[in-house]
C-alpha positions in Angstrom: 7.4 -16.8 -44.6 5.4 -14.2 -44.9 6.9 -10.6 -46.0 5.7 -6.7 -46.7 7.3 -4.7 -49.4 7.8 -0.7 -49.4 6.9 0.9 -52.5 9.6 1.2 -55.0 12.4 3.7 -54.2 12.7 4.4 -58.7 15.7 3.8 -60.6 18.6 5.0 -58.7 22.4 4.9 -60.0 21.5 8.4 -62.5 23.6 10.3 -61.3 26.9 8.0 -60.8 28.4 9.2 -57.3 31.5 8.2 -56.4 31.9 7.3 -52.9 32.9 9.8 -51.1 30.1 12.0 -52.3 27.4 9.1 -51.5 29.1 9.2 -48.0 28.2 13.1 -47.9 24.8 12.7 -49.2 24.7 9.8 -46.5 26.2 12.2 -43.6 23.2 14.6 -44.7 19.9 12.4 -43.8 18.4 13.7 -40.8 16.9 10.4 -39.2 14.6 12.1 -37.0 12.5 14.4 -39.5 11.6 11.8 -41.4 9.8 8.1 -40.8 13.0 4.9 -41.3 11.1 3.6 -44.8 11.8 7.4 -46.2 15.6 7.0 -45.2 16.1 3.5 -45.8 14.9 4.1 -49.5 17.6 6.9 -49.5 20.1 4.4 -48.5 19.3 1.8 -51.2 19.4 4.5 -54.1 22.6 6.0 -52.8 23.9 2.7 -52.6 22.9 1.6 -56.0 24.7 4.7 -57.5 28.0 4.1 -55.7 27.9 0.0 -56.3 29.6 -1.1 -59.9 27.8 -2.4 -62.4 24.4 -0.6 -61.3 22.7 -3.7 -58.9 19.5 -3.5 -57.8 19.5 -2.8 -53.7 17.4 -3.6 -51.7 17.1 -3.5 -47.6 15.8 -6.8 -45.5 14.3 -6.6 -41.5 13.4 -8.9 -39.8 11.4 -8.4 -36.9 9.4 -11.4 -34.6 10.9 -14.1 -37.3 9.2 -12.5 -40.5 11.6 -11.0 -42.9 10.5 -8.0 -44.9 12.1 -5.8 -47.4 11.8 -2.3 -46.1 13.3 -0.6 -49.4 14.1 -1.8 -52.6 15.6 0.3 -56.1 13.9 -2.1 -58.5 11.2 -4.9 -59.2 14.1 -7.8 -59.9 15.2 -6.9 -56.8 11.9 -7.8 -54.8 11.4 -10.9 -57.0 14.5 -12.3 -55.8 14.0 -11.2 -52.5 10.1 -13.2 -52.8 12.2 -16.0 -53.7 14.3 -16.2 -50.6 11.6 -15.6 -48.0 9.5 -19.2 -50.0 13.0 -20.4 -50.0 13.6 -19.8 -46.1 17.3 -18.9 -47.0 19.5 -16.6 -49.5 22.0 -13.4 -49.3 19.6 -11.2 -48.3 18.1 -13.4 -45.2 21.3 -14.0 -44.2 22.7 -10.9 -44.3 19.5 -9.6 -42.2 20.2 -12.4 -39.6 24.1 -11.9 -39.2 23.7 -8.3 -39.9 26.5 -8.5 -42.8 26.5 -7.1 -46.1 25.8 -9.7 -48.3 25.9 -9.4 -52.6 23.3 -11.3 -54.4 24.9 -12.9 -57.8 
């Protein structure tokens, strides 16, 4: 399969958010000022704050058949994702597909 990646969103998970604050922050992201890569990448960071043990995130469409990762927090992250898309299965895929929330382990 083939796949695209978005630069990467940086480290994430600094500041330690609990999750009614990453809610806020989420509540806050004006959609329309800004193109969906900018806010997806907002998502993924705010995600990996809240998440325990500091994951990498990352954010999968899939659009005419061809997955792509649209924002990612860290390179591991887009490795693994790689891995699915050769693989033609995995969390991510699925997740994308079902439109779930799926944890890589």
């Amino acid at each position: 399969m083939n796949q695209q990646h978005s630069t990467d969103t940086g480290s994430g998970g600094s500041q330690g958010l609990d999750e009614p604050n990453v809610y806020a922050a989420l509540s806050e992201i004006v959609f329309a000022d800004q193109p969906l890569a900018t806010v997806l990448e907002k998502a993924a960071n705010l995600a990996k704050q809240v998440l325990p043990e500091s994951p990498e995130v990352l954010v999968t469409l899939i659009a005419g058949n061809r997955p792509r990762t649209a924002a990612f927090t860290g390179s591991l992250a887009v490795q693994l994702d790689d891995r699915q898309y050769d693989d033609g299965f995995g969390p991510c895929l699925d997740a994308a597909v079902s439109a779930q929330t799926r944890r890589g382990r």
